[in-house]
VMD Tcl script that draws the C-alpha trace (Angstrom):
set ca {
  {17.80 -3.96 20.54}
  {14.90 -5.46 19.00}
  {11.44 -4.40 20.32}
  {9.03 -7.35 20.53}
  {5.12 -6.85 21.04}
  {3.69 -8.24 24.49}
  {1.91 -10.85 22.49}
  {5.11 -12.05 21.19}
  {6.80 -11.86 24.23}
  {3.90 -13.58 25.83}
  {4.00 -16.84 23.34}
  {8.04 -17.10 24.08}
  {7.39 -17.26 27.87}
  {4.76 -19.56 27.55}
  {7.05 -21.87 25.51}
  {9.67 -21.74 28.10}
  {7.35 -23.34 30.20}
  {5.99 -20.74 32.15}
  {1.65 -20.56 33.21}
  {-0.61 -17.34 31.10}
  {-1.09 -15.81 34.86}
  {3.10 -15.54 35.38}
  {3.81 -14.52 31.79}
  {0.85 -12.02 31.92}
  {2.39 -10.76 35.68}
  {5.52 -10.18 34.18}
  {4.82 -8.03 30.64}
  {1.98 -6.11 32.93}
  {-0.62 -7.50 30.64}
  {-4.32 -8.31 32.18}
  {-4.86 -11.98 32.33}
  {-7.85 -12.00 30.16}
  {-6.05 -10.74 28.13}
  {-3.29 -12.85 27.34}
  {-5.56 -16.13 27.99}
  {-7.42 -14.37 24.58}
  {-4.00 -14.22 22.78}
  {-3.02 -17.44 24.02}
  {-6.22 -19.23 22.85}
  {-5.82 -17.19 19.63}
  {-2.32 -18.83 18.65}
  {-3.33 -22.14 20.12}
  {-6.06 -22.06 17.27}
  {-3.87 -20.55 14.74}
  {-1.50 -23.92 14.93}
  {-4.28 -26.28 15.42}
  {-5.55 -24.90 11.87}
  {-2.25 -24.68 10.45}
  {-2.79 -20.92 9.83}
  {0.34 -18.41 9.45}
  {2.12 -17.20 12.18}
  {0.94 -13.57 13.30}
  {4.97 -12.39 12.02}
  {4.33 -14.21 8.97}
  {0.80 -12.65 8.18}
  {3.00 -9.42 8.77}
  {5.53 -10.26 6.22}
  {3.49 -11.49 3.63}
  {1.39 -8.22 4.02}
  {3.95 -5.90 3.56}
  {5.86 -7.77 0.81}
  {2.32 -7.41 -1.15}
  {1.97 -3.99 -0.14}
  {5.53 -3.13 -1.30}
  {5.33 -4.66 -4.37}
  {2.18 -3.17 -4.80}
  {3.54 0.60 -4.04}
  {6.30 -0.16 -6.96}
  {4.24 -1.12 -9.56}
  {2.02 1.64 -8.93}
  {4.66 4.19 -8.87}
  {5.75 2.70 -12.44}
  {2.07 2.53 -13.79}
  {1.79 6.54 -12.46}
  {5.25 7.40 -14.64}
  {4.05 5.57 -17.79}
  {1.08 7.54 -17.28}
  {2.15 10.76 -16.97}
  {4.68 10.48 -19.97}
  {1.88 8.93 -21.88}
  {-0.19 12.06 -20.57}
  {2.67 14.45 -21.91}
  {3.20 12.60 -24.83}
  {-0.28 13.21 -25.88}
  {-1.02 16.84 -25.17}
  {2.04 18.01 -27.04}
  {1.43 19.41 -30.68}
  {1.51 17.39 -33.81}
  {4.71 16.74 -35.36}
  {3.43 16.70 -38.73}
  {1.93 20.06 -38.62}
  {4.35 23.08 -37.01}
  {2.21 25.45 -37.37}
  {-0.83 24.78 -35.15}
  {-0.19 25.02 -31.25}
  {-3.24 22.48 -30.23}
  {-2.37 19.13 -28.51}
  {-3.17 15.99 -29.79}
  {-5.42 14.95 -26.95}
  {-7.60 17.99 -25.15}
  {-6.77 18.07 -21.25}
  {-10.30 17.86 -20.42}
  {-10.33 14.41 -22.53}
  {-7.60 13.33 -20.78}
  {-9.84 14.15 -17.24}
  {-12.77 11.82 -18.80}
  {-10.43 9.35 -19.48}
  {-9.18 9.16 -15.78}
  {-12.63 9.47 -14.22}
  {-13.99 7.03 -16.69}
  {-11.04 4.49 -15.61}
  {-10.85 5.39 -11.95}
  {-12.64 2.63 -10.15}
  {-14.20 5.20 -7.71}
  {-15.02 7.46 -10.31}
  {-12.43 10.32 -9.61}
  {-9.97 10.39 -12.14}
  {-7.32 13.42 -11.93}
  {-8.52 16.93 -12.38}
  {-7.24 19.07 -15.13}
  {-5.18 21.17 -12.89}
  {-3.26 17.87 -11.72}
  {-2.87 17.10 -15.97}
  {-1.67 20.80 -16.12}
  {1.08 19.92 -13.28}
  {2.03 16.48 -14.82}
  {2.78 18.34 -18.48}
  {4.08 21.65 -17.06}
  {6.45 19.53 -15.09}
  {7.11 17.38 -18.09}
  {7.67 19.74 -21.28}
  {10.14 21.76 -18.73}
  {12.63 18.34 -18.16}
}
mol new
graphics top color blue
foreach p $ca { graphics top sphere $p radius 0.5 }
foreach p [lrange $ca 0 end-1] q [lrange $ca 1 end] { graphics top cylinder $p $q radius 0.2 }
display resetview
């Protein structure tokens, strides 16, 4: 079954005719109420603007899209992130990375619009969990 909000079900009554003060009687919605939502839509075609389901849509199809390219921004981050604390190749015998943790930190904060950045325990989790796959 399909659940539909009272303000939906409220706009199908009212195309099929009925008055705001029966529609509103029968989802138990006050009459103010569903005058509001019914003035609300009746502006909403006059100004051509999206449909409240298609503002929905629209906002989760950006917010999904959104999510993925974040999550694949994150993972060429942290490989870049173990990538660059690892040792020289060219020299064996010396044990320090190529990048310092701690410049990696400044690098986040300095690139973080809000100024956080990751910590250096979060770096330490990223290339712990990386050098051991």
């Amino acid at each position: 079954m399909i659940e539909v909000s009272p303000r939906e079900a409220l706009s199908v009554r009212l195309r099929e005719g009925k008055s705001v003060p029966e529609a509103a009687a029968e989802l138990d919605v006050p009459v103010a109420t569903a005058y509001r939502w019914e003035a609300e839509d009746r502006r909403a075609r006059e100004q051509n603007l999206p449909t409240l389901a298609e503002q929905q849509q629209a906002a989760a199809d950006k917010l999904s899209a959104t999510i993925g390219a974040f999550y694949q921004a994150r993972a060429a981050m942290e490989e870049a992130i173990i990538a660059a604390c690892q040792p020289p190749r060219v020299e064996p015998l010396t044990s320090r990375p190529l990048v310092t943790r701690q410049d990696i930190v400044d690098m986040t904060r300095n690139a973080d619009p809000v100024g956080v950045g990751l910590t250096i325990y979060e770096i330490r989790q990223i290339v712990d969990g990386g050098t051991s796959r």
